[in-house]
N, C-alpha and C positions, 0 to 999 in steps of 0.2 A: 571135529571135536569142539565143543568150548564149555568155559569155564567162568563160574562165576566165584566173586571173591566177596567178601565184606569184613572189617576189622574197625575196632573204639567206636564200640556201640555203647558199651561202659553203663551195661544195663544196672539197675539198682535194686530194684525188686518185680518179682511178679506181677506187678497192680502197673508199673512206672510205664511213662511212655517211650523208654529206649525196650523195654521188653515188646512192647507191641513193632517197633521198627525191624524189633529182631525176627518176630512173629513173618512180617507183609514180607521182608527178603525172602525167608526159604519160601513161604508160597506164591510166591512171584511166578509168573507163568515161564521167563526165561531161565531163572533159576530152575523149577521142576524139570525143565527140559535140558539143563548143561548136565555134559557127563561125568563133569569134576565140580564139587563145591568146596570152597574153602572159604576156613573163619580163620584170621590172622591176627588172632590176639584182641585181649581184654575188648572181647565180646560182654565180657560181666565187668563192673565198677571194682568190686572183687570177689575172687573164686579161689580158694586158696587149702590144697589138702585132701586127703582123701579119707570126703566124711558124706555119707550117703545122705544128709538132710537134704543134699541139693537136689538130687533126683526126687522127690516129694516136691523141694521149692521154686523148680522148673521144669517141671515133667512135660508141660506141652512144648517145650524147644525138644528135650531126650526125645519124645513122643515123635514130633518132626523129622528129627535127624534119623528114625530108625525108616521112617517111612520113606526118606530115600533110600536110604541101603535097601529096603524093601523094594525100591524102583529100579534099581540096577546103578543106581549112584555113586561112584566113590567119593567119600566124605575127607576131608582134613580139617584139624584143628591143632592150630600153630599156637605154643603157649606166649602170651604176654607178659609183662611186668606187671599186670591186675588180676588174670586167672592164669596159675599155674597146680603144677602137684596135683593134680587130679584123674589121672590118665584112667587108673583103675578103676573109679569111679564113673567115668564117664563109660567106660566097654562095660562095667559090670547093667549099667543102666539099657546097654542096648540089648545086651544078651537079654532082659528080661520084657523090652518093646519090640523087636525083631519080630517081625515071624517068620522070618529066615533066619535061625541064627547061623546059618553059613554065609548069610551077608554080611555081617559083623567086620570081617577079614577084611572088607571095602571101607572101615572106617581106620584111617591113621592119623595118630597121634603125637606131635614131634615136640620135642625144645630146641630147635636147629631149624636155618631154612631147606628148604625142601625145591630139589629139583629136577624137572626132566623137560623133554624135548615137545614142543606142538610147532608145526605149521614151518619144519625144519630148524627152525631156532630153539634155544637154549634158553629157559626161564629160570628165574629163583625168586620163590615167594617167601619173603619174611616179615617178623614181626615192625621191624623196620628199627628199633635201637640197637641191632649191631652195626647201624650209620653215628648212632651216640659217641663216636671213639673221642673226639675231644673232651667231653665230659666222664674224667676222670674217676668223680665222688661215685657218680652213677653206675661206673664201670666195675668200681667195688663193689657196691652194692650188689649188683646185677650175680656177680661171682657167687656173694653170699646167700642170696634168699635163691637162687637156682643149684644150687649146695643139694645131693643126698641128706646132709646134719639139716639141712634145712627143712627140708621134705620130711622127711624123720620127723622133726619135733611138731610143723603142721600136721601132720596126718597121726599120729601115736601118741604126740606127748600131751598135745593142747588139746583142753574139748572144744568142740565143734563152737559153741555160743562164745567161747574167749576168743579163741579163729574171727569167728565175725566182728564181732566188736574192738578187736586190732585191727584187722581187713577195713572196717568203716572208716575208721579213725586215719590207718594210715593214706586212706586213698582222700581223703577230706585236705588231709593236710599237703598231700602232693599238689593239689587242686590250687590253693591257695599260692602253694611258692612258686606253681608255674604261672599263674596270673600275673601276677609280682615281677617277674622280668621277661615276658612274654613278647618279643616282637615281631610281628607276621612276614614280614619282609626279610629281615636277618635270618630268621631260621628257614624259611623256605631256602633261601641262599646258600645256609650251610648245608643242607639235607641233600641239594643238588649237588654241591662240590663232593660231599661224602658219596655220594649216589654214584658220582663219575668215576669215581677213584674206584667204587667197590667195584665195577662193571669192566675198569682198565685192568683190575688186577685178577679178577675169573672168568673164567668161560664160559660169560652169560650174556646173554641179546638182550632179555627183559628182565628189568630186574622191579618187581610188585611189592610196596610192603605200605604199610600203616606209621600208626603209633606218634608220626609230627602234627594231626587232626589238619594236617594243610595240604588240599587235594591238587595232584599236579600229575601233569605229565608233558617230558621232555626228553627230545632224543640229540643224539650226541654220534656223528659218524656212525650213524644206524644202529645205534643201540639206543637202548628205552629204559628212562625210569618212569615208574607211574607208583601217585602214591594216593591210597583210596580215598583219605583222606577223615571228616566226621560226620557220619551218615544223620547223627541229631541233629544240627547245622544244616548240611547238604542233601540230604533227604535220598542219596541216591549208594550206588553200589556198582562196580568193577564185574563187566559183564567178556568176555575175551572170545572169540570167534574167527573161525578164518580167516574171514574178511577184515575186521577192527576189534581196536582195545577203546572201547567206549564207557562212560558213566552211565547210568541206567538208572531212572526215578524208582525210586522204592514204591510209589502210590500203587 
């Protein structure tokens, strides 16, 4: 079996050049060929709600992701802190690119990390901010805008264009405050100590996630953190095989 991953592609629009990075991974020739693909969060700058303008505003990623299901693919898509609430959305868009719509069943959907066994080890692929445990603010946060009242009021209460134009606003200004105290070395640091602690404290061998854009991997008494890190930046993506847990050129 192997599996490829990619996560904070932090697309912006259809036209942007994280849309095309997003494009070149799924058709990546190793990609087509893993039996597992997974997207692990704010794949989109932001995706927030379930409001079907998206499937019209990215139809050739929907259009993709049916065509693996179409290839025998199973698909995951792990919700991030930039796209979430869209679950329905996203299945109602396959059911209508499928030509299998009994492949459909191979695409999962989570707000949780997700895990099972390859190569006799125990994996858990997450978004990677349930390592954020020191940061408190965020922690709240996190509670509220993944909230049902939360989901609710993005998907029923707001139209779709106020969604967005919050969505723009608030991912602009996350940008901003993380530049601002930003340092490459301390948070690699911390991610790894959080990394260890998560890995000491479940029943997992590898544990895969995103969301610190700071690409790493490190093992600890034969366990594994690996983190995909920023495919904009890094140009590359989290390829998993038999053999090795390697980075893999998006080109």
């Amino acid at each position: 079996m192997s599996i490829s991953c990619i996560s904070d592609i932090h697309v912006t629009t259809s036209k942007s050049k994280q849309y095309a990075i997003l494009l070149n991974f799924i058709k990546n020739e190793k990609v087509q060929n893993s039996e597992k693909v997974m997207f692990l969060g704010d794949i989109f700058d932001h995706l927030t709600g379930e409001h079907k303008q998206y499937i019209a505003k990215y139809k050739e990623f929907f259009s993709e992701v049916a065509k693996l299901l179409d290839g025998g693919r199973e698909v995951f898509f792990l919700e991030g802190n930039h796209d979430f609430h869209f679950e329905k959305t996203f299945t109602l868009a396959l059911h209508e690119l499928c030509k299998d719509k009994e492949k459909v069943a191979n695409f999962k959907y989570s707000n949780s990390p997700v895990k099972f066994q390859f190569n006799s080890k125990n994996f858990t692929f997450c978004h990677g901010d349930d390592l954020d445990t020191d940061n408190k603010a965020y922690q709240r946060w996190k509670r509220v805008y993944s909230s049902n009242a939360f989901g609710f009021l993005v998907s029923r209460v707001l139209p779709y264009n106020l969604v967005n134009y919050l969505g723009d606003k608030a991912s602009s200004d996350s940008r901003e405050r993380g530049r601002a105290k930003f340092n490459y070395n301390r948070e690699k640091a911390k991610y790894r100590e959080a990394a260890k602690s998560y890995l000491n404290k479940h029943a997992t061998d590898v544990l895969v996630a995103g969301h610190t854009h700071i690409c790493d991997k490190v093992t600890w008494d034969g366990k594994t953190y690996v983190n995909i890190g920023f495919p904009q930046r890094d140009q590359t993506f989290l390829h998993i095989s038999k053999e090795v847990i390697e980075m893999i050129s998006i080109q």
